[in-house]
SENUDREN-301370 format. One record per residue (C-alpha): residue in one letter; x, y, z. Coordinates in pm, 1 decimal, padded with zeros to 6 digits. Layout:
<pts>
@aa = a c1 = X c2 = Y c3 = Z
...
</pts>
This chain:
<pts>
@aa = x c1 = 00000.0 c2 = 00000.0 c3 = 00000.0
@aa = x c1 = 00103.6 c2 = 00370.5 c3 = -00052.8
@aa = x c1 = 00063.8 c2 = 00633.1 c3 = 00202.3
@aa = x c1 = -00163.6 c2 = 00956.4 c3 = 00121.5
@aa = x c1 = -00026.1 c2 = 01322.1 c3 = 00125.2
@aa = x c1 = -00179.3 c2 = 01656.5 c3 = 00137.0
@aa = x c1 = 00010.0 c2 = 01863.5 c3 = -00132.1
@aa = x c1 = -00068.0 c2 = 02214.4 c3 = -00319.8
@aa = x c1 = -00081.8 c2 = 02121.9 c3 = -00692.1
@aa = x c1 = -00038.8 c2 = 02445.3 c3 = -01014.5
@aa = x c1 = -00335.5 c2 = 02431.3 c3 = -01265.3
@aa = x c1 = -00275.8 c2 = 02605.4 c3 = -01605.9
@aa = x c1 = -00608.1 c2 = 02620.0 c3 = -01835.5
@aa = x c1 = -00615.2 c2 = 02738.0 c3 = -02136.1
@aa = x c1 = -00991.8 c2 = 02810.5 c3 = -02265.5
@aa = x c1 = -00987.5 c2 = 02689.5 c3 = -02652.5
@aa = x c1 = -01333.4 c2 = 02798.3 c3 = -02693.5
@aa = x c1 = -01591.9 c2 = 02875.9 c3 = -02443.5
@aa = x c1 = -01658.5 c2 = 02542.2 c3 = -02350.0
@aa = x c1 = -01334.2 c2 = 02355.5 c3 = -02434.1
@aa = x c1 = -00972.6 c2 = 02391.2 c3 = -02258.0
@aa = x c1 = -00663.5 c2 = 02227.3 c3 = -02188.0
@aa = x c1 = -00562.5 c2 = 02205.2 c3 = -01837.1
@aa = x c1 = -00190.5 c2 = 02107.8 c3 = -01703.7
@aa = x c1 = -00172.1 c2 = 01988.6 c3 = -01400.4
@aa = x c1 = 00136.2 c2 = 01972.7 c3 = -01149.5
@aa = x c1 = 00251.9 c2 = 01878.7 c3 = -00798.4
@aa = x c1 = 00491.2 c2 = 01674.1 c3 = -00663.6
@aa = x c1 = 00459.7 c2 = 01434.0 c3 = -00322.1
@aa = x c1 = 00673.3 c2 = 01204.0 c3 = -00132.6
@aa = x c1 = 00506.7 c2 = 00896.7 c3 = -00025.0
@aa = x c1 = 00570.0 c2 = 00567.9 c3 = 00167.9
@aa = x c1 = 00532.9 c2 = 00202.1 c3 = 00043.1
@aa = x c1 = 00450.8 c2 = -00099.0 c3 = 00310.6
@aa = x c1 = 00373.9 c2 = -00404.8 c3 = 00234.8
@aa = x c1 = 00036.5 c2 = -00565.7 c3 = 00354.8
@aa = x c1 = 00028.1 c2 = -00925.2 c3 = 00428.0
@aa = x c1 = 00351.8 c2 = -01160.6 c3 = 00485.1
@aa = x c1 = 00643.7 c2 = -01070.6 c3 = 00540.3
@aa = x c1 = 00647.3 c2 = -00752.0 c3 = 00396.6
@aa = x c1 = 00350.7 c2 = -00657.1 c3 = 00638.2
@aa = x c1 = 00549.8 c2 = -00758.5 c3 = 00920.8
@aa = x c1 = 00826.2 c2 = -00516.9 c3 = 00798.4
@aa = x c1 = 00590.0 c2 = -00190.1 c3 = 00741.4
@aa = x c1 = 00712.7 c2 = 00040.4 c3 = 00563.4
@aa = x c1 = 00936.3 c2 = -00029.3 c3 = 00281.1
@aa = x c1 = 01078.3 c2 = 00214.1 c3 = 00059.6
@aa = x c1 = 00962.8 c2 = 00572.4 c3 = 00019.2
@aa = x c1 = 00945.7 c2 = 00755.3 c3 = -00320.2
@aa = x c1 = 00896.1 c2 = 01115.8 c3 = -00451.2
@aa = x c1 = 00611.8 c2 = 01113.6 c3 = -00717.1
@aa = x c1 = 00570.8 c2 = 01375.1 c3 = -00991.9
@aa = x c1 = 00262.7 c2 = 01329.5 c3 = -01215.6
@aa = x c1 = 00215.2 c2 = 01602.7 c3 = -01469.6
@aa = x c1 = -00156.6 c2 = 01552.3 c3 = -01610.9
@aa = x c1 = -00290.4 c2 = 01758.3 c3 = -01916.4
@aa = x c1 = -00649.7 c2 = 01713.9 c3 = -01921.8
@aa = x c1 = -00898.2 c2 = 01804.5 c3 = -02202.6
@aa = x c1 = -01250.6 c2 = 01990.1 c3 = -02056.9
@aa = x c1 = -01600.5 c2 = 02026.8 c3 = -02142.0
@aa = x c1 = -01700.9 c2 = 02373.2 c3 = -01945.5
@aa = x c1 = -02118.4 c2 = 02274.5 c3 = -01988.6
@aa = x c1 = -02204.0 c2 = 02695.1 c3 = -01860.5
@aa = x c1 = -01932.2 c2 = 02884.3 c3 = -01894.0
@aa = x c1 = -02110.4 c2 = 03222.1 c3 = -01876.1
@aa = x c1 = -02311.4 c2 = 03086.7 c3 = -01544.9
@aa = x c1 = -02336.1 c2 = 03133.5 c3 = -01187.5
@aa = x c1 = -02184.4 c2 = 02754.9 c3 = -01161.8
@aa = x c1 = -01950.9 c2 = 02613.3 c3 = -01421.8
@aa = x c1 = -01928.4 c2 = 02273.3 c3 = -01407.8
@aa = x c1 = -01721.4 c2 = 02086.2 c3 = -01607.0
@aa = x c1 = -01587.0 c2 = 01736.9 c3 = -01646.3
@aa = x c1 = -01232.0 c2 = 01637.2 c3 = -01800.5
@aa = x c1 = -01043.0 c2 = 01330.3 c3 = -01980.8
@aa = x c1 = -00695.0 c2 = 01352.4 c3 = -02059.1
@aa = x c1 = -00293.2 c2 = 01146.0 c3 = -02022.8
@aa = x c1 = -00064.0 c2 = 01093.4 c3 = -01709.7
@aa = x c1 = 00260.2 c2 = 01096.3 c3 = -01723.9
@aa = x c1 = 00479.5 c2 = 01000.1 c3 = -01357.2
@aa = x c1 = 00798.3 c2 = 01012.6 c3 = -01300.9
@aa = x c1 = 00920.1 c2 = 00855.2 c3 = -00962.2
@aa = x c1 = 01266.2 c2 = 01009.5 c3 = -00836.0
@aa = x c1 = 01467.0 c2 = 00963.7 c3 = -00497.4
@aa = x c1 = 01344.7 c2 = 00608.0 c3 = -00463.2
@aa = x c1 = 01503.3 c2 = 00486.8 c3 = -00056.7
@aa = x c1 = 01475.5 c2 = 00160.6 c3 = 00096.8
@aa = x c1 = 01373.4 c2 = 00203.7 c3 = 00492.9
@aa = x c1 = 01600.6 c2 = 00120.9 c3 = 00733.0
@aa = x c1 = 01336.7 c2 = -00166.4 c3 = 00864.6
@aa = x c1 = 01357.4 c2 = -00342.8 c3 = 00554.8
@aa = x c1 = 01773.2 c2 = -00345.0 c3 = 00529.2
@aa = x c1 = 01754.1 c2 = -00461.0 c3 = 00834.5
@aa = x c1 = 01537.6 c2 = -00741.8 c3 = 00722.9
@aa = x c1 = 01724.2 c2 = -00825.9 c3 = 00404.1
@aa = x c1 = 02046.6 c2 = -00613.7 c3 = 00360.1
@aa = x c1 = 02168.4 c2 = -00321.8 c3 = 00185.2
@aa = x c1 = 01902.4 c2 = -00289.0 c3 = -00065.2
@aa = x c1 = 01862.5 c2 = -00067.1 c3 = -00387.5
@aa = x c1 = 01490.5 c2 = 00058.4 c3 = -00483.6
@aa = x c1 = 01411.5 c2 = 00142.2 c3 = -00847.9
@aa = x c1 = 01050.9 c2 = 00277.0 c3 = -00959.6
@aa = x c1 = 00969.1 c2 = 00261.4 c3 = -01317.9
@aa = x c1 = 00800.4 c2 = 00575.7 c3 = -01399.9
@aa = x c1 = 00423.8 c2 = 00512.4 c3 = -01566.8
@aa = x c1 = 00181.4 c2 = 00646.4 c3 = -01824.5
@aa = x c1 = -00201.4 c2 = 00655.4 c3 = -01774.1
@aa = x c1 = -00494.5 c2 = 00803.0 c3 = -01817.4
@aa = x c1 = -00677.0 c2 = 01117.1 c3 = -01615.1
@aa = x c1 = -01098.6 c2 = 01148.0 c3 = -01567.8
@aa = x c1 = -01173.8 c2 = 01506.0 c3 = -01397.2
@aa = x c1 = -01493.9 c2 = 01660.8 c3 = -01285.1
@aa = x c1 = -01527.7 c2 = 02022.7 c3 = -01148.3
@aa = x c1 = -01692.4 c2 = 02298.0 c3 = -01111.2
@aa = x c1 = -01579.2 c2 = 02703.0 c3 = -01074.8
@aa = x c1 = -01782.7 c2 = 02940.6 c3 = -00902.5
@aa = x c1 = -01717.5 c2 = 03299.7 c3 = -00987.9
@aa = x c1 = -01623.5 c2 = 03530.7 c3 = -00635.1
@aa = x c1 = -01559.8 c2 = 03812.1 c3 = -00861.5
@aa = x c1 = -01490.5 c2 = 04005.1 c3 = -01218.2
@aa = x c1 = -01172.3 c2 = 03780.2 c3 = -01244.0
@aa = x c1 = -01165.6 c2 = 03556.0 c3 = -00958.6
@aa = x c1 = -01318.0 c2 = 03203.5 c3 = -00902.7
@aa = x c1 = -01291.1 c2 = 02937.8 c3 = -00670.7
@aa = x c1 = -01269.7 c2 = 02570.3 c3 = -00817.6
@aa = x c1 = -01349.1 c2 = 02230.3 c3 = -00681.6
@aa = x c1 = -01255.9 c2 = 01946.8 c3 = -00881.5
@aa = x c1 = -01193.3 c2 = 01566.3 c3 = -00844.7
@aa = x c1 = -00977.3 c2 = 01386.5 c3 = -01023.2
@aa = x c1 = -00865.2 c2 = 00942.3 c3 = -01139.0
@aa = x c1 = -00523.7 c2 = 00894.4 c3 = -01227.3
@aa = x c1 = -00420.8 c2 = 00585.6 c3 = -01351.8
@aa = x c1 = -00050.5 c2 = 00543.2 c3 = -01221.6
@aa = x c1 = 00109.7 c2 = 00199.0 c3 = -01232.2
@aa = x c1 = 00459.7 c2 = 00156.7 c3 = -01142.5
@aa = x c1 = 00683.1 c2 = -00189.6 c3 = -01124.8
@aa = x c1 = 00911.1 c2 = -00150.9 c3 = -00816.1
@aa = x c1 = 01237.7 c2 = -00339.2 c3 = -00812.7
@aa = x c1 = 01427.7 c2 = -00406.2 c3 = -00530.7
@aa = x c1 = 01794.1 c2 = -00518.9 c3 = -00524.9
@aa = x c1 = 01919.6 c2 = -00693.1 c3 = -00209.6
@aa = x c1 = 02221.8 c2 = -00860.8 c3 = -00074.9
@aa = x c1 = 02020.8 c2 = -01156.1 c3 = 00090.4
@aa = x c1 = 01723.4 c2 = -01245.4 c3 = -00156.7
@aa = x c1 = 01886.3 c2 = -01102.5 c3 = -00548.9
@aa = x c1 = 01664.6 c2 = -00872.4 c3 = -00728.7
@aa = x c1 = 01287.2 c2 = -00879.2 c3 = -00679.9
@aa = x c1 = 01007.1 c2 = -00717.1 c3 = -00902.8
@aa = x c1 = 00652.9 c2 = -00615.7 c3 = -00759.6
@aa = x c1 = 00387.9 c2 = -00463.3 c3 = -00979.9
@aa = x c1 = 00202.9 c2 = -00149.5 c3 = -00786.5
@aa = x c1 = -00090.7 c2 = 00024.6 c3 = -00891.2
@aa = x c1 = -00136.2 c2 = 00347.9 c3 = -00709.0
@aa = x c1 = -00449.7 c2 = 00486.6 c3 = -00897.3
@aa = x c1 = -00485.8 c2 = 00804.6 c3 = -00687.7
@aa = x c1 = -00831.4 c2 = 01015.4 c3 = -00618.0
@aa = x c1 = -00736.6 c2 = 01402.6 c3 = -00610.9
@aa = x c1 = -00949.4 c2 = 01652.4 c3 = -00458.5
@aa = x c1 = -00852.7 c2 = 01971.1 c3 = -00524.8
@aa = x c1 = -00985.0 c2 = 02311.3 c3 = -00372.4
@aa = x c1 = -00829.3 c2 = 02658.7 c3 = -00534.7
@aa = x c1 = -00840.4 c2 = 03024.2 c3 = -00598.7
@aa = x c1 = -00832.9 c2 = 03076.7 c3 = -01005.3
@aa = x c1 = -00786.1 c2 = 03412.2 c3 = -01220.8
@aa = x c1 = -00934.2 c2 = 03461.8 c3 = -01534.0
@aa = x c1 = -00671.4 c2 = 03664.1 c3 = -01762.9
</pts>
């Protein structure tokens, strides 16, 4: 399993029309892996990783000129995993051990809405399904090279303060 995090992300849209745009999304998280049953559950946490999942997203805006603009979004994922360290629990368990994450590319569904607060300003509230899938390898002294296939598949909520320009 993979721990959650509580990160700011940067939104760029860019409005093609008034009801389509392109939105890129970034942030980047550190996160923990443990395993869950076994052995590995017995060790806890494993390795921990930084993730960085740029996501462009293409939008339906279904009001743009109302009160409410909801919208929903499709689009490709992209994550790159960097900094990749083995926990001291599990060298102790199995040695000096090496932890490579293969980065992964998915897809992205979206839903969200902006409410206007002003001329220029809006807040938005949006969900978001990334499909990240990563094969972790781990290289040990004790027990050779071992592969395991993860799929992290994250929900994002996000809550912001947009400017039109």
């Amino acid at each position: 399993k993979v721990s959650n995090r509580v990160m700011p992300e940067i939104d760029f849209t860019y409005m093609l029309t008034d009801r389509i745009g392109a939105e890129l999304i970034l942030a980047t998280t550190k996160h923990d892996a443990s395993g869950r049953t076994g052995t590995t559950g017995a060790i806890g946490k494993l390795a921990s990783t930084w993730v960085l999942p740029p996501t462009l997203t293409l939008q339906y805006h279904f009001a743009p000129e109302g009160k409410v603009r909801p919208y929903v979004g499709a689009g490709v994922n992209y994550t790159i995993f960097y900094a990749e360290k083995a926990s001291s629990g599990l060298k102790s368990a199995v040695g000096d051990t090496r932890v490579r994450m293969s980065d992964s590319f998915g897809y992205a569904l979206q839903a969200g809405v902006d409410v206007p607060i002003g001329k220029k300003a809006f807040v938005n509230l949006d969900i978001k399904y990334i499909d990240i899938d990563t094969t972790t390898r781990l290289r040990t002294t004790a027990i050779g090279t071992q592969r395991v296939r993860m799929h992290l598949d994250p929900i994002v909520v996000g809550v912001g303060v947009g400017m039109r320009f």
